[in-house]
N, C-alpha and C positions, 0 to 999 in steps of 0.2 A: 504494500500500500504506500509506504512510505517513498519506494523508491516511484511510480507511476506519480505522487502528487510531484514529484521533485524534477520530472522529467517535464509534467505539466508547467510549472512553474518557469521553467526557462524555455520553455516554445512563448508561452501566452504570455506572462510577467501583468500587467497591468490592463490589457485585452481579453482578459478570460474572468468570467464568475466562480468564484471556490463555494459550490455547499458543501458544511461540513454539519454530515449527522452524525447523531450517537449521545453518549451520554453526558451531563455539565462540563466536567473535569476534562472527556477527552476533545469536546468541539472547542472549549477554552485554552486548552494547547495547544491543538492545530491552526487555530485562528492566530494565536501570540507567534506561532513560529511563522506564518506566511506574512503576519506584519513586518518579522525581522526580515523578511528577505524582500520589504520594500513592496509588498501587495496595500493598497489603498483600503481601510476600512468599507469602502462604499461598494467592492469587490467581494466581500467575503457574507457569504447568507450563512447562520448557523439555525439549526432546528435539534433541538434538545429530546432527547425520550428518556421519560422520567418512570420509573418505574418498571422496567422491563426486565 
């Protein structure tokens, strides 16, 4: 997973939308790690599943 978002990440950079699902903890990491590599807040959609 890691390696396909990472490949993602430098085709698209700022041209692409990131949804990140799954649980608080994990979409709140992958979100902070795409900010570090310069993804614009307004790029990144997160959707939480609570409870699963």
């Amino acid at each position: 997973m890691i390696r396909c978002k990472e490949k993602y990440v430098q085709t698209y950079h700022n041209d692409g939308n990131y949804f990140v699902v799954g649980s608080s903890a994990m979409t709140k990491t992958i979100a902070t790690r795409l900010k570090d590599r310069g993804i614009r807040k307004k790029n990144i959609i997160k959707d939480t599943f609570i409870g699963y």
